[in-house]
C-alpha positions as CSV (number, residue, x, y, z in Angstrom):
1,X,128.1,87.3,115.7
2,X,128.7,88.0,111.7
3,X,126.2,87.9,109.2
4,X,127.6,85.9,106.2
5,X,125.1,86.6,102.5
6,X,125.0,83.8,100.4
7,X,126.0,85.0,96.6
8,X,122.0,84.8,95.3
9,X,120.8,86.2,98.9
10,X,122.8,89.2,98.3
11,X,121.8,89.5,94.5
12,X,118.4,89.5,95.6
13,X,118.8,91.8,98.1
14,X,120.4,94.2,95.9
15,X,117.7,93.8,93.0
16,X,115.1,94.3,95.2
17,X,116.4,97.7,96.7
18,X,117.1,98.8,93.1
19,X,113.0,97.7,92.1
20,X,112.2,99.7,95.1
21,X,114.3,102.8,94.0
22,X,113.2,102.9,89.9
23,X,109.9,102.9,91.8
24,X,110.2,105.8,94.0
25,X,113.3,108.3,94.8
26,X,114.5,106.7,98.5
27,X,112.4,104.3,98.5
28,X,115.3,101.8,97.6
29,X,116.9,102.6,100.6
30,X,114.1,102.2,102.9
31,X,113.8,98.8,101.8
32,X,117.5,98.7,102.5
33,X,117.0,100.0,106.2
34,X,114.2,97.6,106.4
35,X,116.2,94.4,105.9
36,X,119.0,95.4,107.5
37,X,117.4,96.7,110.8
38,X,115.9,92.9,110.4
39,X,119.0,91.3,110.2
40,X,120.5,93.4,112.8
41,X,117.2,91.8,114.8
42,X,118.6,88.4,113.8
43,X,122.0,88.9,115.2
44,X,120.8,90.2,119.0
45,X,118.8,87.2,119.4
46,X,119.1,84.8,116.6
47,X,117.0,81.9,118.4
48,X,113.7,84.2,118.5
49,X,112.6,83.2,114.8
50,X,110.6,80.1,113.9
51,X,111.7,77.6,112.2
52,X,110.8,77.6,108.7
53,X,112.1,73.9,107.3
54,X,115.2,72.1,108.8
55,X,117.0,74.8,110.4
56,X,116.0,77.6,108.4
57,X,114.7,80.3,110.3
58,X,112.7,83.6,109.1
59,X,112.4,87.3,110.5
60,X,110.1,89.5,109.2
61,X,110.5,92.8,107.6
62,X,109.0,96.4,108.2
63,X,106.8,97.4,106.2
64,X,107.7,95.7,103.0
65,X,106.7,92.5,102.0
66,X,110.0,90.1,102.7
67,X,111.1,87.9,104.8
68,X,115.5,87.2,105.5
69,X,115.3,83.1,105.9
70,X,118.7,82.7,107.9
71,X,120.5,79.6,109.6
72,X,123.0,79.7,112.6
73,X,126.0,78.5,112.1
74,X,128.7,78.1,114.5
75,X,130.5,80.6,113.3
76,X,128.3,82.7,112.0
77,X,124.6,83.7,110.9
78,X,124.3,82.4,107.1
79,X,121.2,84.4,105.0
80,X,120.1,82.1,102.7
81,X,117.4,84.2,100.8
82,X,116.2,87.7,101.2
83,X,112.7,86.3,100.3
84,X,109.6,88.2,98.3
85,X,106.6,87.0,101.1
86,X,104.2,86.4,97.9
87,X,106.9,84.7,95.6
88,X,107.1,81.1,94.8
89,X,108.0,79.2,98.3
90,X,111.0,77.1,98.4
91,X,112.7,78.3,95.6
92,X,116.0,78.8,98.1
93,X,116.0,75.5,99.4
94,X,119.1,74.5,96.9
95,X,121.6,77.0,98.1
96,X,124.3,76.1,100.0
């Protein structure tokens, strides 16, 4: 099945990984690895994760402190938010 981003999702994704990097040479792309080997966890099995609100899902990341919040689609797996574990809940609920 194909992973689809949503616009912000994949913003957040990418400012995040560059955070991570400014912090630490490599680092940025462990954080990279980490959400990726997470959504590649998604796509195997996508009905394993709990359900978060409505049909949101969320898988857990290594290590870092994030969570990819996801919904199946019938065509594909849609990640709504690459999501900070400590930031403000909700804020992704908007997105489309």
């Amino acid at each position: 099945m194909r992973v689809v981003f949503h616009p912000e999702a994949l913003a957040e994704f990418r400012a995040a990984a560059e955070y991570y990097e400014q912090q630490q040479t490599g680092l940025g792309e462990r954080f990279a690895n980490a959400v990726e080997m997470a959504v590649a966890h998604v796509v195997k099995a996508p009905e394993s994760w709990r359900v978060i609100e409505d049909d949101i899902r969320r898988c857990l990341t290594k290590v870092f402190p994030y969570a990819v919040l996801y919904s199946i689609e019938p065509e594909h797996i849609l990640v709504v938010a690459v999501m900070h574990c400590r930031r403000e809940p909700g804020y992704w609920r908007n997105r489309n």
